[in-house]
C-alpha positions in Angstrom: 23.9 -21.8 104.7 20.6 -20.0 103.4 20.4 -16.5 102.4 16.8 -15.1 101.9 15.0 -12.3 100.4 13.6 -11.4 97.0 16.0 -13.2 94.5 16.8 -12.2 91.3 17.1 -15.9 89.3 17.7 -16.3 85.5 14.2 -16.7 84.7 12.7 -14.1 87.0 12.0 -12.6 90.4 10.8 -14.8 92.9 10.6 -15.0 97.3 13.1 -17.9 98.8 16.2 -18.5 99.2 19.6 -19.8 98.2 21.5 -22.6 100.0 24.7 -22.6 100.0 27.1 -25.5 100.6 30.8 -24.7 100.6 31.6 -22.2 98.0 28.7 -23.6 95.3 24.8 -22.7 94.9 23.3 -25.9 95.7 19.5 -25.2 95.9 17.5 -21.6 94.7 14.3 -22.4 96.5 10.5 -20.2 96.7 8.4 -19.8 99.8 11.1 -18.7 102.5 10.0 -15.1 103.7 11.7 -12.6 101.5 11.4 -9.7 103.6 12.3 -6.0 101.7 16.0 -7.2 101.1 16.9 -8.3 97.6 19.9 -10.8 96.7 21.3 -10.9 93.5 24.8 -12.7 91.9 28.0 -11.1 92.2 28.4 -8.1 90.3 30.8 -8.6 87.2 32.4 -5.9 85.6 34.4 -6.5 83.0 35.9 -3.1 82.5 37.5 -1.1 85.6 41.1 0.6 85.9 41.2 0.8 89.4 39.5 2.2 92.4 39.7 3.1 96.1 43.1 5.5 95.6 44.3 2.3 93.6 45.1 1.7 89.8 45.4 -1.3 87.7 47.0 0.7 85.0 50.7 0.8 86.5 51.2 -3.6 86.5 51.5 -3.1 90.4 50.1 -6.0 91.9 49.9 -5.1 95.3 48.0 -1.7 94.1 45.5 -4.3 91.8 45.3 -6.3 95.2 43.6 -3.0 96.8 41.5 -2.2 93.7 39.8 -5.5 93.4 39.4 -5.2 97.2 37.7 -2.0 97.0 34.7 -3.2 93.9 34.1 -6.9 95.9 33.3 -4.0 99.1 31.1 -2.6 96.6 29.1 -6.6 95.4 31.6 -6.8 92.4 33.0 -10.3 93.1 34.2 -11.1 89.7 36.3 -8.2 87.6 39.0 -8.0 85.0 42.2 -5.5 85.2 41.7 -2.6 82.6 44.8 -1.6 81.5 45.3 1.5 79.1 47.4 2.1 76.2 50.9 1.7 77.1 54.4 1.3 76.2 54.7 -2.5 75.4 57.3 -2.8 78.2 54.5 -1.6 80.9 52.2 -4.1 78.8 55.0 -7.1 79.5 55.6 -6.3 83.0 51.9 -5.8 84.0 51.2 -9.0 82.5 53.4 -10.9 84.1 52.3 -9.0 87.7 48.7 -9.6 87.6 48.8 -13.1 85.8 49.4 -14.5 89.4 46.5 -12.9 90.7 44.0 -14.4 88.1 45.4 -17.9 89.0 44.5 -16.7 92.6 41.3 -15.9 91.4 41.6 -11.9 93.0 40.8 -11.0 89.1 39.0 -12.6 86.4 41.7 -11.7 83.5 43.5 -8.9 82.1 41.9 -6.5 79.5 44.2 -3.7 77.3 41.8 -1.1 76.4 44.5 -0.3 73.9 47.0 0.7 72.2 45.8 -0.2 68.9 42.9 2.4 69.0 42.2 5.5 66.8 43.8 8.9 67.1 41.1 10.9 66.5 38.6 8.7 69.1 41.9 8.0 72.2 39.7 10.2 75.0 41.8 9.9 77.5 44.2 7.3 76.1 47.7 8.9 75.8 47.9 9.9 72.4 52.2 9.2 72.4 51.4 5.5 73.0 48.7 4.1 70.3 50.0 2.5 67.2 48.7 -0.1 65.0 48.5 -3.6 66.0 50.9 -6.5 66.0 50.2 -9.8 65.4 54.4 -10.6 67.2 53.2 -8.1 69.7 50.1 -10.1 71.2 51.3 -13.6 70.2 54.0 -13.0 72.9 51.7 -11.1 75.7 49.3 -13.6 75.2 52.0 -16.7 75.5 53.3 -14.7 78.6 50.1 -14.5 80.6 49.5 -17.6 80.5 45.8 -17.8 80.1 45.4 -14.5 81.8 44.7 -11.9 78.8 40.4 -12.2 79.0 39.9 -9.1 76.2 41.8 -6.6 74.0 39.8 -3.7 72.7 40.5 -3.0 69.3 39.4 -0.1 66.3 38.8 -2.2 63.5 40.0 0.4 60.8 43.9 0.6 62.2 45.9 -1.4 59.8 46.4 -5.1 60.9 43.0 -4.9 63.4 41.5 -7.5 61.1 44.1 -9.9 61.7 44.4 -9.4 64.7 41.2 -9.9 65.9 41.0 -12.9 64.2 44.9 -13.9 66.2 42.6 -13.0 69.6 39.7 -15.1 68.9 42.0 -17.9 67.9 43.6 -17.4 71.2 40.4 -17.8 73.2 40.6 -14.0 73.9 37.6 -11.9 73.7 37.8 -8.8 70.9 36.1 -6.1 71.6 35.7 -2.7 69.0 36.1 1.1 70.6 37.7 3.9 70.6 37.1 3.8 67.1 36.6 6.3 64.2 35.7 3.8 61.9 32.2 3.3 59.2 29.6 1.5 59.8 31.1 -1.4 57.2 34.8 -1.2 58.7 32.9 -1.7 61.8 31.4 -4.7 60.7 34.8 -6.3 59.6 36.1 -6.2 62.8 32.5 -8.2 64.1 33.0 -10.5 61.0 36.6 -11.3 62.0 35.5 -12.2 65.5 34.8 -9.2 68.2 32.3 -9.6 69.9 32.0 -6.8 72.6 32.1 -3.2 72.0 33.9 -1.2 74.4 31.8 1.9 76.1 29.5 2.4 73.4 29.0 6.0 72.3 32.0 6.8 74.1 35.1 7.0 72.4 33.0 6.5 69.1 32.2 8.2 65.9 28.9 10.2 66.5 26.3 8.1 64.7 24.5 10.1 61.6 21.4 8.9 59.9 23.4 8.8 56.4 26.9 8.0 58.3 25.6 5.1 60.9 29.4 4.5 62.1 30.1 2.2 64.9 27.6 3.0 66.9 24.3 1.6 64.9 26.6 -1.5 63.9 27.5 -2.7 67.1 23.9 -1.8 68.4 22.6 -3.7 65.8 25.0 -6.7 65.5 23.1 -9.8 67.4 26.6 -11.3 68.7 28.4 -8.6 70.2 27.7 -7.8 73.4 27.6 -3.6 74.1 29.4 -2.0 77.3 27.1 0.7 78.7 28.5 2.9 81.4 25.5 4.2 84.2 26.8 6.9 85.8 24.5 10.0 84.0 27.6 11.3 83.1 28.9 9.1 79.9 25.0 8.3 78.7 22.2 10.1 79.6 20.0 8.3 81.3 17.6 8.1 78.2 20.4 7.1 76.1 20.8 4.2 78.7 17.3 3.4 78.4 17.3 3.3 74.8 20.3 1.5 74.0 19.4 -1.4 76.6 16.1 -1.5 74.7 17.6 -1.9 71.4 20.1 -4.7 72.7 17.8 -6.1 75.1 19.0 -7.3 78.7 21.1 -10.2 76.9 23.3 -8.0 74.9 24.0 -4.8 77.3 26.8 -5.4 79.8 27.3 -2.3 82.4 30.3 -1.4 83.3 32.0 1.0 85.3 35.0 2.5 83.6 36.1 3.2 87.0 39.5 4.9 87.6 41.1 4.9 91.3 39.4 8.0 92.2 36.4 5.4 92.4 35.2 5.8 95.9 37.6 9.1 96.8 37.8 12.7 97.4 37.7 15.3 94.7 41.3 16.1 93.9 44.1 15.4 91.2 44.7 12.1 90.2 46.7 10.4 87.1 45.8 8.0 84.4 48.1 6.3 81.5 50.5 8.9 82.7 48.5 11.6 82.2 46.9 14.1 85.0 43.5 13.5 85.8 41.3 16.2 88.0 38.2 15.2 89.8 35.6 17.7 90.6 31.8 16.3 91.8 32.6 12.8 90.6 33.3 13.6 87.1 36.9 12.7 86.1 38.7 14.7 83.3 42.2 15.0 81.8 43.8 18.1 83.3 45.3 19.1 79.3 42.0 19.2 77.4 38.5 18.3 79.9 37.8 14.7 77.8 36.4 12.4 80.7 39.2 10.2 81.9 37.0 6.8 83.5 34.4 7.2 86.1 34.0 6.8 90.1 31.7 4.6 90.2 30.8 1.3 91.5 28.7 -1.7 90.5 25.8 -1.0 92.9 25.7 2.6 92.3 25.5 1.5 88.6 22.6 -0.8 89.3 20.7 2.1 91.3 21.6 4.9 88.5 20.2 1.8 85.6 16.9 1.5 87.8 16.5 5.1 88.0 16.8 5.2 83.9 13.9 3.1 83.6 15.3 -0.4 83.6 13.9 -3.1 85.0 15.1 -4.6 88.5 15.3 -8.3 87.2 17.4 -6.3 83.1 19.4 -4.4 85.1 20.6 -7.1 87.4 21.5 -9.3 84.3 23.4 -6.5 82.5 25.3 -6.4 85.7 26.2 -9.9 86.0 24.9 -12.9 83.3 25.5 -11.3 80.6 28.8 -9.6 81.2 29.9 -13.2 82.6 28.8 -14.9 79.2 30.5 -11.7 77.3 33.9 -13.1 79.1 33.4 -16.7 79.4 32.9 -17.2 82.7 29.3 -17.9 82.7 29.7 -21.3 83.2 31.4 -20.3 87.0 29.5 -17.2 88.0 26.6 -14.6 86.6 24.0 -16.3 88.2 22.0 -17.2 91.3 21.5 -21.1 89.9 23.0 -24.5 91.5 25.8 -25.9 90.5 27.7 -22.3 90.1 29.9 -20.4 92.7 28.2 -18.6 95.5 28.8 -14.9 94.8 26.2 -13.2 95.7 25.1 -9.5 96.9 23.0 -9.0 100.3 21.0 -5.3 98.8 18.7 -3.2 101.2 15.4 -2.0 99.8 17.4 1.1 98.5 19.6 -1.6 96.7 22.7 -0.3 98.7 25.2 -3.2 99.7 24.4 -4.8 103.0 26.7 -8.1 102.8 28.9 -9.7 100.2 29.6 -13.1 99.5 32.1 -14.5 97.6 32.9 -18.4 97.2 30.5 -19.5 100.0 32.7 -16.9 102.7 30.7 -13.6 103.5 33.4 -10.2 103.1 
């Protein structure tokens, strides 16, 4: 099977093709007539609680089932379950739910955006369920899933984040820093001990100060963490977007969406982590204070919203996919349009709207 049109490679840009034989890239060839479309890899996001009137945050996995369903409709073919902080009884049972679906390959891994996150920095975390974090606590979710658990998102200056930081990385899990109130040297710590992603930067963060950096300008500044960057104009500015993928550069700036499971519905009320969420023009708040609860959007309206920032076509489509596939350790599978990995990839019209979606060689 060959898909043509202007492809978006790992080393550039270029008008051909990719074969496809089964569900693997076998050839990414030049000359074929590209016409206006554009095709580029699966879309990874590696930070979503739900979408389409569905949630990842309650462990149902018929509900996860419908969420995933909803981003791949939208080119994000690879994707891990966000939880949010949680009773570790919701943790347990969500675990065990969705750990069959990442041995299906319907999601990439589990994430817990939480608990073990700072009071003063939860946003819309619920407040009753953070606490400090336990090495017992993650040995056993992490023996239970089985492989499943993909990233935890720590704040470095709770008691017992160094250690366990260093427990996850031991583990083969991904630590990532956020929803943090901590300095700029507590901040480093936690990237010394092992994380290596920062969760939603800006959001959920100490403000940075010229004489009080914080997070921000550490994990910015740190060459091996990878920095979550949500593109809807609503958590960044658009030349806040700009600016932060300059300083990080294409190879260290993964967009995300954040999405909740108003993602792709009506204005209305809607709940998150057990708390009520109202959505009015897109924007999602928590009904008890205004913070902004998660987005609505999706991976291709991300890519449109990072191209309108400034980005360019060829950075924007690798902050979508390689380098939130290496962040994760799945590069090796997906990220890219290059032989030998699977055949995800996203059919886009000239307006970079979603025309077809392939995922392991089988168009949706």
């Amino acid at each position: 099977m060959r898909v043509q049109g202007r492809v978006v490679t790992p080393t550039g840009i270029v008008d051909g093709y990719v074969e496809v034989a089964g569900d693997t890239i076998v050839t990414v060839g030049t000359g074929a007539p590209a016409g206006d479309r554009w095709v580029v890899p699966g879309f990874v996001d590696i930070h979503t609680h739900g979408g389409g009137g569905h949630t990842f945050t309650t462990g149902d996995a018929a509900a996860a089932r419908e969420a995933a369903a909803f981003h791949l409709r939208h080119g994000t073919t690879t994707l891990l379950a966000s939880l949010v902080s949680a009773p570790h009884e919701l943790m347990r049972d969500a675990t065990a739910a969705f750990a069959p679906l990442v041995s299906e390959g319907v999601l990439a891994g589990i994430h817990y955006e939480g608990p073990y996150l700072s009071q003063a920095r939860c946003g819309a975390q619920n407040p009753e369920y953070l606490r400090d974090p336990s090495v017992e606590e993650l040995s056993s979710l992490i023996e239970l899933g089985g492989g499943a658990l993909r990233m935890v998102t720590v704040a470095p200056e709770r008691p017992g984040a160094l250690e366990a930081i260093k427990l996850l990385v031991s583990r083969g899990v991904v630590a990532a820093i956020g929803h943090t109130d901590a300095t700029y040297d507590q901040t480093l710590a936690g990237i010394e001990a092992g994380a290596t992603v920062a969760t939603h930067v800006f959001n959920g963060m100490r403000p940075p100060h010229h004489r009080e950096p914080g997070p921000v300008f550490a994990v910015l500044g740190a060459g091996s963490v990878v920095c979550e960057l949500i593109p809807d104009g609503i958590h960044l500015h658009d030349g806040t977007l700009a600016f932060a993928a300059r300083v990080t550069g294409p190879d260290r700036a993964a967009l995300v969406t954040d999405a909740m499971a108003a993602a792709g519905m009506p204005d209305g009320e809607y709940e998150l982590g057990g708390q009520a969420v109202v959505v009015a023009d897109r924007v999602a708040r928590l009904a008890r204070d205004g913070s902004i609860a998660g987005s609505t959007l999706t991976m291709d309206a991300g890519l449109r919203r990072a191209v309108q920032a400034g980005l360019s076509m060829q950075d924007a489509v690798r902050m979508l996919t390689t380098t939130p596939a290496r962040a994760i350790g799945v590069a090796g599978e997906v990220g890219s349009l290059a032989p030998g990995l699977r055949a995800n990839l996203v059919v886009l019209d000239p307006t970079l709207r979603v025309e077809r979606v392939m995922r392991a060689g089988s168009w949706l």
